[in-house]
C-alpha positions as CSV (number, residue, x, y, z in Angstrom):
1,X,-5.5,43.7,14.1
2,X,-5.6,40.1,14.4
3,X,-9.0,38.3,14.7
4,X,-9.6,35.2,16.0
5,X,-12.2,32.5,15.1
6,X,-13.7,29.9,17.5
7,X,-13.6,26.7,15.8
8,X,-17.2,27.1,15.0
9,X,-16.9,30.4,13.7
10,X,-14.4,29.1,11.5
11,X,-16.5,25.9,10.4
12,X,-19.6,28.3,9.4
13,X,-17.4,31.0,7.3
14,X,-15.7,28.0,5.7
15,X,-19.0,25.9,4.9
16,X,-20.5,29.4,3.4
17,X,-18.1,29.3,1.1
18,X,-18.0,25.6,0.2
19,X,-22.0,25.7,-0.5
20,X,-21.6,29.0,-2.8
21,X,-24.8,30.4,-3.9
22,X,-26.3,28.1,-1.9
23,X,-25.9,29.1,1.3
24,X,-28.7,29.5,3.7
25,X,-29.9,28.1,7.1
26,X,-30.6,24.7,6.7
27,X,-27.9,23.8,4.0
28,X,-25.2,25.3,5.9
29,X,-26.3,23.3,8.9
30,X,-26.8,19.7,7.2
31,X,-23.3,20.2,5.6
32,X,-21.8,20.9,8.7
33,X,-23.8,18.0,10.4
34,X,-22.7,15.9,7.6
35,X,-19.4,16.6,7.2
36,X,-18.4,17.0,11.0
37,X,-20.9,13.7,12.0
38,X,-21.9,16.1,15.0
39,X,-25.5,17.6,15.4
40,X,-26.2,21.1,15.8
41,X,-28.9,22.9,16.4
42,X,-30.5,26.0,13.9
43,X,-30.2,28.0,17.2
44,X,-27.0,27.7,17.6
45,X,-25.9,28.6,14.1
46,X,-28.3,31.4,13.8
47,X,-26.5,32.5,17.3
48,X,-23.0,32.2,15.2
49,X,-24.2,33.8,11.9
50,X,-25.9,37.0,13.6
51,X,-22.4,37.5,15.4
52,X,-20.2,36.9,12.2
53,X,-22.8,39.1,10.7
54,X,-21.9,41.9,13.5
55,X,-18.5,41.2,12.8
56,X,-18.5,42.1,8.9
57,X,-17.4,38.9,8.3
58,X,-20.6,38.2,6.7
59,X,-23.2,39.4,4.7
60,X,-26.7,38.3,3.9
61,X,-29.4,38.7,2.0
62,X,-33.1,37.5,0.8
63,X,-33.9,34.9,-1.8
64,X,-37.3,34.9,-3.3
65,X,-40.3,33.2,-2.2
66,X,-40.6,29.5,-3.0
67,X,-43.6,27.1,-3.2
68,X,-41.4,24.4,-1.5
69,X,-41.5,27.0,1.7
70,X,-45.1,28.1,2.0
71,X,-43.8,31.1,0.4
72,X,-41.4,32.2,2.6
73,X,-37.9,33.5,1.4
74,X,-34.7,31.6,2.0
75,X,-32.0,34.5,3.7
76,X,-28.8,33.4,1.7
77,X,-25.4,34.1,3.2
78,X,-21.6,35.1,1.8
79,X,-18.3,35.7,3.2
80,X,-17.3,39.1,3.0
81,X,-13.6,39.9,2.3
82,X,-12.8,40.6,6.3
83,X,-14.1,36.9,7.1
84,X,-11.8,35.9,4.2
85,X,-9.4,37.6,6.0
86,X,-10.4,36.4,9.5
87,X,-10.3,32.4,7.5
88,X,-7.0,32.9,6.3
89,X,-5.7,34.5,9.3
90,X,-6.5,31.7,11.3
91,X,-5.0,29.1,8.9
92,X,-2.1,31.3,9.6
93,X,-2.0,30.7,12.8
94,X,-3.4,27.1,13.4
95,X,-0.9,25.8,10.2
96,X,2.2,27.5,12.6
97,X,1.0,25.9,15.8
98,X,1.2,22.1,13.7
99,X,4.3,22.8,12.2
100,X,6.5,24.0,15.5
101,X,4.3,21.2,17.4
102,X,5.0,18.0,15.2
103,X,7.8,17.0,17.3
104,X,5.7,17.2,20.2
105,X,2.8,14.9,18.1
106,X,4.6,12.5,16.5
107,X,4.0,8.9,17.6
108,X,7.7,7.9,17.0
């Protein structure tokens, strides 16, 4: 079955596996903010991570408490090997659609 990502779908599973072990909440959001120069809010990705979640693309899980938190727990986040999938999938696709359209793009 073929699974398609929005485009913010697919810049959340790909920043959760950029940031590694240390993927949670706010880090996931400032390097998407940072790297896209766009601001989002924690709503919105929460929105997106719950639904990947739901998905299986996505699994999550609690850190331990930290002083730096009031000692609160960071939830950390990893791809699973469906959103790998679901990531390379799409590449699939969206690499296909710029080679057969480059004809159409070039400024020549």
């Amino acid at each position: 079955m073929k699974v398609y990502l929005g485009e913010f779908e697919e810049l959340v599973l790909l920043t959760i596996a950029t940031l590694g072990n240390e993927a949670y909440g706010v880090s996931i959001q400032q390097d998407i903010e940072t790297r896209c120069n766009r601001t989002i809010s924690i709503g919105a990705l929460h929105s997106t991570i719950t639904r990947l979640e739901e998905k299986g693309f996505l699994k999550s899980w609690m850190g331990g408490a930290t002083q730096e938190r009031g000692g609160r727990s960071k939830r950390y986040y990893e791809i699973t090997q469906a959103g790998k999938r679901a990531v390379s999938e799409t590449k699939s696709l969206r690499d296909e659609l710029w080679d057969l359209s480059k004809i159409k793009l070039s400024l020549k």
